[in-house]
N, C-alpha and C positions, 0 to 999 in steps of 0.2 A: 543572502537570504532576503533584502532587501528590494532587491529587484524580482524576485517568483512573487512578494506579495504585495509589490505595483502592479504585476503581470493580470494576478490573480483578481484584484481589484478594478484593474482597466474591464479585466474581460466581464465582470459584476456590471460596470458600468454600460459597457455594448449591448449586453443583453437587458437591461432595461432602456435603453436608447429603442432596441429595436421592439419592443414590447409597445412603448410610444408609438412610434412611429407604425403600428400595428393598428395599435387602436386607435389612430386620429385616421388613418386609411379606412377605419372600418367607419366612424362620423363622421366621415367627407359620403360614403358611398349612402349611408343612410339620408343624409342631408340631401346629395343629389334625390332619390329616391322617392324623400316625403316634399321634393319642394315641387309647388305649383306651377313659377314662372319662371324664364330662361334667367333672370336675372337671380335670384334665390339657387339654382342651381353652380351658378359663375360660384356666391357668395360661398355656398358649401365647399365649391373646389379650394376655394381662398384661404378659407376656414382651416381643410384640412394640410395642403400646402402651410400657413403660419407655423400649424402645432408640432409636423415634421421638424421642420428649420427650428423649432425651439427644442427640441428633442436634443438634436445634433447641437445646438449649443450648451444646454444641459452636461451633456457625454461631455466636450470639451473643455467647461468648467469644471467636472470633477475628476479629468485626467490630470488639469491643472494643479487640482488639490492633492491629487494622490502624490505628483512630483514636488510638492512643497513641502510634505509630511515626509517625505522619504530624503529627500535634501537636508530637512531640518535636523536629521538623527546622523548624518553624515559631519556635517558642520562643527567647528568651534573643539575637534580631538586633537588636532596636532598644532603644535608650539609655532608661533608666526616666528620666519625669519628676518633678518635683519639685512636691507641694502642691496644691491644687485648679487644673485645666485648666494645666499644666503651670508654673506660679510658684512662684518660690523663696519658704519661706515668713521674714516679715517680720523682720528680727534673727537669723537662722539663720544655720547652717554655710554655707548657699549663698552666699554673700556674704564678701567677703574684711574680715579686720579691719580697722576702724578706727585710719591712719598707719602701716599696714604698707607702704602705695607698691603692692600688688596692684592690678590691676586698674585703674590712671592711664595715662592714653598720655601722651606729649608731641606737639606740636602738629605733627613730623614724621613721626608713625605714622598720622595721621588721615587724611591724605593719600595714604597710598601704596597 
C-alpha cells in the first residue's frame, strides 16, 4: 500500500513540476515579447530557463520527501539481530550468566 501512495504522490508532484515549468515557458515568451533590447530578451530566456531548472529541483526534493515519509513507517518493526546472520556472539551479554539458573527449564517446562 505503501508504495501506490509514493506512486500516487510522485505523480502529484510531476504534474505540478510540469505546470511550472508551463508557466515560466509562458514568462520567458512574454518577457522575450515585451522586451525592447536584444539584451532584455537573452535576460527573459535566463529568467525562464532558471524557473525551469528550479521546478525540476523542486519535483526532486519532494520525491525525496515522499521516500523519507514512506521509509520512515517501514523502519524500527522488526527485532535487531545479534552478530553475524543473526547469532549471539560467543561469551557476550546475549547469553545468560554462568549459575545464575537463567535460561534452565526443568523437565516439566520441556513438555508443555
Amino acid at each position: 500500500m505503501q508504495t501506490a501512495k509514493v506512486k500516487v504522490q510522485d505523480m502529484v508532484s510531476s504534474a505540478k513540476e510540469k505546470v511550472k515549468e508551463g508557466s515560466a515557458k509562458a514568462h520567458g515568451k512574454t518577457g522575450e515579447a515585451t522586451a525592447a533590447t536584444h539584451g532584455e530578451k537573452e535576460m527573459a530566456k535566463q529568467e525562464a530557463k532558471a524557473e525551469k531548472a528550479q521546478a525540476k529541483a523542486d519535483e526532486h526534493q519532494e520525491r525525496a520527501e515522499h521516500r523519507a515519509n514512506a521509509a520512515t513507517g517501514r523502519h524500527g518493526t522488526r527485532v535487531p539481530l545479534t552478530g553475524a546472520h543473526g547469532h549471539a556472539p560467543v561469551g557476550g551479554a546475549a547469553y545468560p550468566a554462568a549459575g545464575t539458573g537463567a535460561g534452565t527449564y526443568t523437565a516439566s517446562d520441556k513438555y508443555i
